[in-house]
C-alpha positions as CSV (number, residue, x, y, z in Angstrom):
1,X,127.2,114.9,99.9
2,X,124.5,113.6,97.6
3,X,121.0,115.1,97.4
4,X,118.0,113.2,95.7
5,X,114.4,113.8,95.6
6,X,111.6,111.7,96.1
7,X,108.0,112.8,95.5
8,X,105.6,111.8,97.9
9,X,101.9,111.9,98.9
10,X,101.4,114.2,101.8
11,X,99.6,111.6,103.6
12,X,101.8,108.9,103.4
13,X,104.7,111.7,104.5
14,X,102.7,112.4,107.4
15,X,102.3,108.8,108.3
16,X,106.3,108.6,108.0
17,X,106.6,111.5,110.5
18,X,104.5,109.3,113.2
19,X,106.7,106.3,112.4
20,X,110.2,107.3,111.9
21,X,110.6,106.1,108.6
22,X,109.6,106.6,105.3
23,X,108.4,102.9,103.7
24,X,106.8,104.0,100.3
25,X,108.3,102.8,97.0
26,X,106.3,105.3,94.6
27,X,102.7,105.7,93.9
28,X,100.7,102.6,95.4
29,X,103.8,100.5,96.1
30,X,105.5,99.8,99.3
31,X,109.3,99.1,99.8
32,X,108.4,95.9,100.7
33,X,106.6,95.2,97.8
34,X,109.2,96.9,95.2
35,X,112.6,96.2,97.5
36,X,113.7,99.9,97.2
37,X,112.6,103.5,97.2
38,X,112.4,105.6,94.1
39,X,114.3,108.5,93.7
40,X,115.3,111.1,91.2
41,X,118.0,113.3,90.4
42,X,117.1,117.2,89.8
43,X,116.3,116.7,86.3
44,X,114.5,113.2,86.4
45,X,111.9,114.6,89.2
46,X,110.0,116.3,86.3
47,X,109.8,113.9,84.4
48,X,108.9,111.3,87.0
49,X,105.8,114.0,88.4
50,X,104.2,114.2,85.1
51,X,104.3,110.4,84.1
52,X,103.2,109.5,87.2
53,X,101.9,112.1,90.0
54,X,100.3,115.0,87.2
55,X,96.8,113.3,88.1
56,X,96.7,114.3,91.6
57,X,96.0,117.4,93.0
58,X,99.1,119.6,93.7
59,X,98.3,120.0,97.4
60,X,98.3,115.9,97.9
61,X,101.9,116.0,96.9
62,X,105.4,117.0,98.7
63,X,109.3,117.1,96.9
64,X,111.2,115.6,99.7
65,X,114.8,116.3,99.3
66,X,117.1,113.0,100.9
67,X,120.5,113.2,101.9
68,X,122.6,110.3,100.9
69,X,125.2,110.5,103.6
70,X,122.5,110.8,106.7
71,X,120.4,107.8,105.0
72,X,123.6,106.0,105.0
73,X,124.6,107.1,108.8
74,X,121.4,105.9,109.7
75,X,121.7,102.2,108.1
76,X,119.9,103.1,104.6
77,X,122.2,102.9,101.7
78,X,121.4,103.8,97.9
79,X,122.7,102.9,94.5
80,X,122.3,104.6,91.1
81,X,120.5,101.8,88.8
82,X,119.6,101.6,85.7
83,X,116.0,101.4,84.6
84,X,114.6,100.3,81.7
85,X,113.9,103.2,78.9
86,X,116.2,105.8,80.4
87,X,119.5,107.3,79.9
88,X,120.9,107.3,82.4
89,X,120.6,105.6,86.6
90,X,118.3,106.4,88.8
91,X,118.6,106.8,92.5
92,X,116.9,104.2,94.8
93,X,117.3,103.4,98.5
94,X,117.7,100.2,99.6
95,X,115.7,100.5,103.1
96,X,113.3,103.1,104.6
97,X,113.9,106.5,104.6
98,X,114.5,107.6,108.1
99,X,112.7,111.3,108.2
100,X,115.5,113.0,109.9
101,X,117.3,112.2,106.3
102,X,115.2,114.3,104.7
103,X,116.3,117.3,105.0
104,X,113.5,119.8,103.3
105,X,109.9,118.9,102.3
106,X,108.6,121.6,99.5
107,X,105.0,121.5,99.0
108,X,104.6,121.6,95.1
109,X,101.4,124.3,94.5
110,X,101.0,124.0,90.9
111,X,102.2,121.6,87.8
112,X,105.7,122.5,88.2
113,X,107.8,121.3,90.6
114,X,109.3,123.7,93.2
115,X,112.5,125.2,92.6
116,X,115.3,123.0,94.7
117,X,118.3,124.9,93.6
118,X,119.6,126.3,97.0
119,X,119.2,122.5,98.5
120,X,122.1,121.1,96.7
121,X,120.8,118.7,95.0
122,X,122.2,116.4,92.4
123,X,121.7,117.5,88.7
């Protein structure tokens, strides 16, 4: 079982709830316009929020924690690719999210991200 996270807007979340599916890329881009879904590993999500979320308020913002296997189950597949810059892959899905693959949504209330140690999620 492999565990990713993906940082989200709350509204964009919610919209996902009505729908089914999560569709958003990262910040401002869809899965249709990038062709995958950003994700990061336990130690990347850091890293990822302050480059590119720190801006926002806190409360506009959720950790959503993906399960691999239930994507999968569900028709969604991801792949650990390498980006440009960093050390090591990245997680990204191939497909929308289907919410019932998420298996915990963590508000993040202040500029660290919440603790997702009892999720099991990869380091």
């Amino acid at each position: 079982m492999t565990r990713v996270l993906h940082i989200a807007l709350a509204e964009d979340w919610a919209q996902a709830l009505e729908r089914g599916r999560y569709e958003t890329s990262t910040r401002g881009r869809t899965l249709a316009e990038e062709g995958f879904i950003h994700c990061s590993a336990r130690d990347q999500a850091p890293v990822v929020h302050r480059l590119f979320y720190s801006d926002l308020p806190p409360h506009d913002l959720r950790l959503l924690v993906v399960d691999e296997q239930l994507a999968a189950e569900r028709g969604t597949t991801m792949r650990w690719d390498d980006v440009p810059g960093s050390d090591r892959p990245f997680p990204h899905f191939y497909g929308p999210i289907p919410v019932d693959a998420v298996v915990a949504v963590l508000e993040i209330t202040g500029p660290e991200l919440p603790d997702v140690s009892g999720y099991a999620v990869e380091a």
